[in-house]
C-alpha positions as CSV (number, residue, x, y, z in Angstrom):
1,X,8.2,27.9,10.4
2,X,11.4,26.1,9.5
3,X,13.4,26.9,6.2
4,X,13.6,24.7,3.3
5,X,16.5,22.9,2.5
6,X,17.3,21.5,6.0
7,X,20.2,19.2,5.9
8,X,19.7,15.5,5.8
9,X,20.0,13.5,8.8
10,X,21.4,9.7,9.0
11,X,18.7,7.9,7.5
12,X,17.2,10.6,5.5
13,X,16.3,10.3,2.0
14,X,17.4,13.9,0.8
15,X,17.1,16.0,-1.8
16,X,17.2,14.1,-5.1
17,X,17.8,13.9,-8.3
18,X,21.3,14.6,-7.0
19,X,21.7,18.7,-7.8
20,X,23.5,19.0,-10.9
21,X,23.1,14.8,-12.2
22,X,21.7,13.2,-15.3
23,X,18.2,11.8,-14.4
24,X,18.1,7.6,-15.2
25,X,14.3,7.7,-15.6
26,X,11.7,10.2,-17.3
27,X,9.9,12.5,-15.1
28,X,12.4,12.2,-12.5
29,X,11.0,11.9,-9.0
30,X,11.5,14.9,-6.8
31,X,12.2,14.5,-3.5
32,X,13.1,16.3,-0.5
33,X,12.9,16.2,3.4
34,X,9.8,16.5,5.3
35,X,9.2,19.3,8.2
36,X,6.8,17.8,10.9
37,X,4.7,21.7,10.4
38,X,4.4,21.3,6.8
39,X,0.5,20.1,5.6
40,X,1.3,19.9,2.0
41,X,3.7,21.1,-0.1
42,X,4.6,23.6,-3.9
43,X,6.7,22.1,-6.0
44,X,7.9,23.6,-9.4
45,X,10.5,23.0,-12.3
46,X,10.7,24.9,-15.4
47,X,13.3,25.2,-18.3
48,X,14.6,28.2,-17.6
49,X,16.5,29.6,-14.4
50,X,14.4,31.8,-13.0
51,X,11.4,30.0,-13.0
52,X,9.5,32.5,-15.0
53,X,8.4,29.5,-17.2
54,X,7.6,27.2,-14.4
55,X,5.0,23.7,-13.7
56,X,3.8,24.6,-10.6
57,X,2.1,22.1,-8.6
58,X,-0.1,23.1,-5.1
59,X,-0.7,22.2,-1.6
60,X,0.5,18.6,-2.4
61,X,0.4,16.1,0.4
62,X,3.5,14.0,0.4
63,X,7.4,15.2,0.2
64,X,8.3,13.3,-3.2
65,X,6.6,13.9,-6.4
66,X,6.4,12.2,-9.7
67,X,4.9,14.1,-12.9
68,X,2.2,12.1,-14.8
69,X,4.1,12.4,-18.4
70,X,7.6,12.6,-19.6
71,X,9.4,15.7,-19.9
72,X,10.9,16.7,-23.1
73,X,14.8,16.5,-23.1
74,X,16.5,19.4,-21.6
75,X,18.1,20.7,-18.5
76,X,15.7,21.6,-15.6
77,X,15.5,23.5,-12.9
78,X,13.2,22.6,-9.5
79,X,12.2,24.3,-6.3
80,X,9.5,23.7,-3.2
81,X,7.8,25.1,0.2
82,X,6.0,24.2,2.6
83,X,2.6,25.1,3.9
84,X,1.0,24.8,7.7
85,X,-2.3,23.6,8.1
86,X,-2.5,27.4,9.4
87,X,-2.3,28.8,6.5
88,X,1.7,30.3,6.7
89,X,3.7,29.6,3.2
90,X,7.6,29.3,3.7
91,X,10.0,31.0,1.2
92,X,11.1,28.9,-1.7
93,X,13.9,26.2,-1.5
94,X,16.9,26.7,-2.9
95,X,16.7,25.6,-7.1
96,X,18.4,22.6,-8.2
97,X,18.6,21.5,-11.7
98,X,18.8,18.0,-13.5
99,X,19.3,16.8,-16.9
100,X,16.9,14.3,-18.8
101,X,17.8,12.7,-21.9
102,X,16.7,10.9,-24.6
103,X,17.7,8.0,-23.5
104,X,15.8,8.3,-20.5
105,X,13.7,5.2,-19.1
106,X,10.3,6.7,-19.6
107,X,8.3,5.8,-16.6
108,X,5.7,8.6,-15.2
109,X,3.5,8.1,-12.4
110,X,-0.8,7.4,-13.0
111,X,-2.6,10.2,-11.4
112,X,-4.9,9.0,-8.5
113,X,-8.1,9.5,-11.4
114,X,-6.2,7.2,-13.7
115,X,-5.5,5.0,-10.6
116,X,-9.3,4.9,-9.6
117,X,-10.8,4.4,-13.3
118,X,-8.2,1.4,-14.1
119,X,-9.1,-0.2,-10.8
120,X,-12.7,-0.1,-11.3
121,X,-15.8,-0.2,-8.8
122,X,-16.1,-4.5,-9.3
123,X,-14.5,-7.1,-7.5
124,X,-12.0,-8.9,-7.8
125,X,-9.1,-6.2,-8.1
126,X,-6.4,-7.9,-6.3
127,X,-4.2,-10.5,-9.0
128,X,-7.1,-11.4,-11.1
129,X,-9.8,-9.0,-12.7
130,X,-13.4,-10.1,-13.4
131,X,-12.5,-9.8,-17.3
132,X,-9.9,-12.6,-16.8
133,X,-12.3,-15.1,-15.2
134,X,-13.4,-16.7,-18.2
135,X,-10.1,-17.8,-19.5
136,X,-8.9,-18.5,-15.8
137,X,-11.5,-21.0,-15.4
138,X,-10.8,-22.4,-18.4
139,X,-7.3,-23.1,-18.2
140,X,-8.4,-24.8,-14.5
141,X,-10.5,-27.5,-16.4
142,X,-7.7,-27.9,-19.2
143,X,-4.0,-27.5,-18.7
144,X,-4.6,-26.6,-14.6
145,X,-7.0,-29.1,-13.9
146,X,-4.8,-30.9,-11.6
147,X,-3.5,-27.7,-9.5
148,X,-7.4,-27.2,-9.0
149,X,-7.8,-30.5,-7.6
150,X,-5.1,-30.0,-5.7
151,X,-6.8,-26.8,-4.3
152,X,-9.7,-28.9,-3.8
153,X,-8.4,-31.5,-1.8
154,X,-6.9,-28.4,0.5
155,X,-10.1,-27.2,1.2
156,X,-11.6,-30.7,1.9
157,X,-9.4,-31.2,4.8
158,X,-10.3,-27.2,5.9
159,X,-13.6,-28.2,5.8
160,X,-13.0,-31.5,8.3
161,X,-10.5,-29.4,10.4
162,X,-12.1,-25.9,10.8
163,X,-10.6,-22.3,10.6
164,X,-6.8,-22.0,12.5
165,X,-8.4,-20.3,16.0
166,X,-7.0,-16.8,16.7
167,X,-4.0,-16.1,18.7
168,X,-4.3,-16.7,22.4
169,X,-1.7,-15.1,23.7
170,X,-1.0,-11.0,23.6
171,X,2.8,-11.4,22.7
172,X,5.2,-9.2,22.1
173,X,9.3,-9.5,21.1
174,X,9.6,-6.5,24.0
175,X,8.7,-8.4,26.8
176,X,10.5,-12.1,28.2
177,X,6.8,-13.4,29.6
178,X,5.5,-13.7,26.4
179,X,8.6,-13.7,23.7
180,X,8.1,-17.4,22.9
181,X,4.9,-16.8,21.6
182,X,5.7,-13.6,19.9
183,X,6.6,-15.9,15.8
184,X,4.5,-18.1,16.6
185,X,1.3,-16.1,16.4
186,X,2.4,-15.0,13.1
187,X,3.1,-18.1,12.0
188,X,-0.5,-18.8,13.4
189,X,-2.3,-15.7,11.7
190,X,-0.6,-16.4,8.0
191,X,-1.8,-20.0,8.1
192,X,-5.6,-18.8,9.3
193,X,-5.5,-16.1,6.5
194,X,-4.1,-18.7,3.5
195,X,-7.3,-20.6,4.6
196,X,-9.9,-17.8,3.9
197,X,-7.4,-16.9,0.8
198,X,-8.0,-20.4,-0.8
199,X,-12.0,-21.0,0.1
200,X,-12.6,-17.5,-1.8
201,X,-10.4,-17.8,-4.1
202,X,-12.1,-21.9,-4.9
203,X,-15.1,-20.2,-4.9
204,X,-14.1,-17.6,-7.6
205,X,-12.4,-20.0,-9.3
206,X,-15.5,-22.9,-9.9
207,X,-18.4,-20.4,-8.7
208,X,-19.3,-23.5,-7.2
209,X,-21.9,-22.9,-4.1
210,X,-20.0,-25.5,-2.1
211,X,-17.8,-22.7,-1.3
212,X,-19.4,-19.7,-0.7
213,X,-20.6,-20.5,2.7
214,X,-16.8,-21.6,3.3
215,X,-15.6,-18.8,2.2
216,X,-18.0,-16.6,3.9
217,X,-17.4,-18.4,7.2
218,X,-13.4,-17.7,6.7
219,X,-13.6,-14.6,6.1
220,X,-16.2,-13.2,8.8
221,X,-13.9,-15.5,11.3
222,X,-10.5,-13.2,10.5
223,X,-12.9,-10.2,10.8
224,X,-13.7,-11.3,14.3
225,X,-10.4,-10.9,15.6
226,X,-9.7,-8.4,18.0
227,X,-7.6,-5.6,16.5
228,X,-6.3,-5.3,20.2
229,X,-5.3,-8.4,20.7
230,X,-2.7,-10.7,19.9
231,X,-2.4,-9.3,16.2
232,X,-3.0,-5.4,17.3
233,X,-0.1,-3.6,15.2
234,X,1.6,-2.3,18.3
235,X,2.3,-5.5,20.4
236,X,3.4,-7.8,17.3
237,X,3.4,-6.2,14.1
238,X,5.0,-9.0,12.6
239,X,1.5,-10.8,13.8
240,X,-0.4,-8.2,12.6
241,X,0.7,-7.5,9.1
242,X,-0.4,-10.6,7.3
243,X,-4.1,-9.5,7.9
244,X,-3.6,-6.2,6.3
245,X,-3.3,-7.5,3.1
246,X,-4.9,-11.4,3.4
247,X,-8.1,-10.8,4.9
248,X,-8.1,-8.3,2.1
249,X,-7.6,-10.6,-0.5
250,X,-10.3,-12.8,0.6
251,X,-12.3,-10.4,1.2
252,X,-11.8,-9.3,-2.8
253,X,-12.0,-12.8,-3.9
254,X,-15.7,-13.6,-1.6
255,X,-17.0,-10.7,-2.4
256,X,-20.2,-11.4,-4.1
257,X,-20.6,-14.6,-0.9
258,X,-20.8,-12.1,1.6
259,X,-23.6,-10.5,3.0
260,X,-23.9,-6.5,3.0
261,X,-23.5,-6.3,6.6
262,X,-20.6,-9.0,6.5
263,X,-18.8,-6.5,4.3
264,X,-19.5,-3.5,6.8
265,X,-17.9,-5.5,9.2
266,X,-14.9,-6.3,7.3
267,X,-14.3,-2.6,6.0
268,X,-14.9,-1.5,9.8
269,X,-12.2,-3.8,10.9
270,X,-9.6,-3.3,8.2
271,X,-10.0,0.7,8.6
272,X,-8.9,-0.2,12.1
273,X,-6.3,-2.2,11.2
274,X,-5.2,-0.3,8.2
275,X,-5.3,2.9,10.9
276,X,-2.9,1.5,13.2
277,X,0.0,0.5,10.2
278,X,-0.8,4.1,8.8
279,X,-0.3,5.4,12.3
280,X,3.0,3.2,13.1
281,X,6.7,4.2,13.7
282,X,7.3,2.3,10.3
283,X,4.8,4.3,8.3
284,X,4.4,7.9,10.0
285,X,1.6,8.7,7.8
286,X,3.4,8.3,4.8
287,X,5.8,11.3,4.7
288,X,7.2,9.7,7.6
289,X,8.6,6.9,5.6
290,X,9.1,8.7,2.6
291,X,12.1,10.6,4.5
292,X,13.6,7.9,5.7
293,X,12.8,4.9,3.6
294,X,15.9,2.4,4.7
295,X,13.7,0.7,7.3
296,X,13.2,-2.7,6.5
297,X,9.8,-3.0,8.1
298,X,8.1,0.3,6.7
299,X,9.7,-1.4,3.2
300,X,7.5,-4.2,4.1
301,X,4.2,-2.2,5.0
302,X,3.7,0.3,2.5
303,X,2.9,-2.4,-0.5
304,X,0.4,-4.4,2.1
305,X,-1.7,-0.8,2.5
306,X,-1.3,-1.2,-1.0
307,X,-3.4,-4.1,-1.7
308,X,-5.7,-3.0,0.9
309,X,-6.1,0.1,-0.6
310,X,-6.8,-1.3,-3.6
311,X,-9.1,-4.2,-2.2
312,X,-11.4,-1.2,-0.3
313,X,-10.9,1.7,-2.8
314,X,-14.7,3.5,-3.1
315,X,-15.8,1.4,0.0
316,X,-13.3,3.0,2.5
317,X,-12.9,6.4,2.2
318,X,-9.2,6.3,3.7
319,X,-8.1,3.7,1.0
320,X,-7.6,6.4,-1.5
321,X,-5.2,8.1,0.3
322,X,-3.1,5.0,1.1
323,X,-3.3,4.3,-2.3
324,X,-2.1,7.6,-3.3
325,X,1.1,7.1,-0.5
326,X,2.0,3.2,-1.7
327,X,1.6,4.7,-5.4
328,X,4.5,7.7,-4.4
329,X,5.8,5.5,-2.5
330,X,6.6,2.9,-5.5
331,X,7.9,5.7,-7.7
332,X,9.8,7.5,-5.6
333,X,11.5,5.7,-3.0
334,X,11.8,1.9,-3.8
335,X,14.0,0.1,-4.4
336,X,16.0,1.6,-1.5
């Protein structure tokens, strides 16, 4: 197994806080480099030097970590290793101390169980919560009343025109044959998602039944794409990423106008879907990203799992642990 404290490469996030530096924001995030052997990871600080008084905190899965409550002022003092999915343990890093003030931002990280309990088992999650219905659909007949008509007269014309059809064309960026085609789809698969987006969320909005068939009919049309087509991650993830977090959405906001088996078949698709971004050169199963998190188009994945996540928490078993990664992710390494 391979030593702690390898030295950054070009790209790399590193080891931070910065050895030695006054932290900006209380708990500091900890960060370090990920080994490609490593399964999780011990991390611990402590007040004094040697540690004798340390936080420890085991076999954790991702290369950054940010404590759940603020740490009293002081100087600290921080260490990790690494363990294989074999069971070996590698020594200790090196220790590396930081400095947190009083007039430290406080800003700790939710734990997943706070994370699952504020999010809830009910839909919607995503941008409105069933508690904020009432007063959302009062505003609509009062002060918004003409925005809803305006989203009215939208879904009129969908309802004349149809959904936007899928993608005909397997097009990717990499290849002259098909390059034309390669924004266009995307254009052509955010513009098919906005539809579902504003059928469901018409049908939340007036819980008028003149939607939910609508809205059901969207829906189960974007889940009918083929995840190895034209919008497969691989070939055009710029195709590909709006229905990682719109189909989501509309599937959150039709909820209760879809069928059991209509929602089976929108989780099956969206693990897929979810799979192949968690999979991806931009998001290397999280840790990937985490070490080097410059890349413009990982920084434009991770908070789309996000909302997927949180759409399919308790109903795909895999959310949770996207959840957990956009959650680090947001703490720990964003802004870049």
């Amino acid at each position: 197994m391979q030593a702690p404290d390898r030295q950054p490469m070009p790209g790399e996030w590193g080891y931070r806080p910065e050895n030695g530096s006054t932290v900006a924001v209380n708990p500091p995030s900890l960060t370090w480099i990920h080994q490609r052997e490593a399964a999780s990871y011990d991390v611990q600080w402590a007040i004094r030097r040697d540690l004798s008084d340390a936080v420890t905190v085991e076999r954790h899965r991702w290369c950054v970590y940010t404590h759940h409550e603020p740490l009293k002022p002081g100087k600290y003092f921080w260490r990790y290793r690494m363990r294989t999915r074999n069971g070996a343990v590698s020594p200790w890093s090196q220790i590396r101390e930081f400095t947190v003030t009083s007039r430290a931002v406080l800003f700790p990280q939710p734990t997943l169980i706070q994370l699952k309990e504020r999010i809830g088992t009910t839909h919607p999650r995503l941008f409105v919560r069933a508690a904020d219905l009432p007063a959302l659909r009062e505003w609509c007949q009062r002060e918004g009343r003409r925005l809803l008509q305006n989203l009215q007269a939208q879904a009129e014309r969908l309802l004349k025109d149809g959904p936007t059809p899928e993608p005909a064309v397997k097009a990717s960026a990499r290849d002259p044959q098909t390059r034309q085609y390669w924004w266009s789809n995307r254009e052509q698969t955010v513009k098919a998602c906005m539809e579902a987006e504003l059928l469901a969320f018409l049908h939340l909005l007036t819980e008028d039944d003149r939607y939910a068939e609508p809205a059901r009919r969207w829906v189960m049309h974007l889940a009918a794409w083929d995840p190895d087509g034209p919008t497969n991650f691989a070939v055009n993830c710029e195709a590909a990423k709006p229905m990682l977090h719109r189909l989501p959405r509309a599937y959150d906001w039709a909820y209760y106008a879809l069928t059991e088996q209509g929602r089976e078949r929108v989780r099956a698709v969206m693990l897929r879907r979810a799979t192949d971004a968690w999979r991806s050169w931009e998001v290397q199963e999280g840790n990937g990203h985490l070490s080097r998190p410059y890349d413009s188009h990982g920084n434009r994945t991770w908070h789309k799992l996000a909302e997927c996540a949180i759409a399919f928490l308790g109903e795909i078993p895999e959310a949770e642990m996207w959840l957990d990664y956009a959650v680090h992710k947001f703490f720990a390494a964003y802004p870049v």
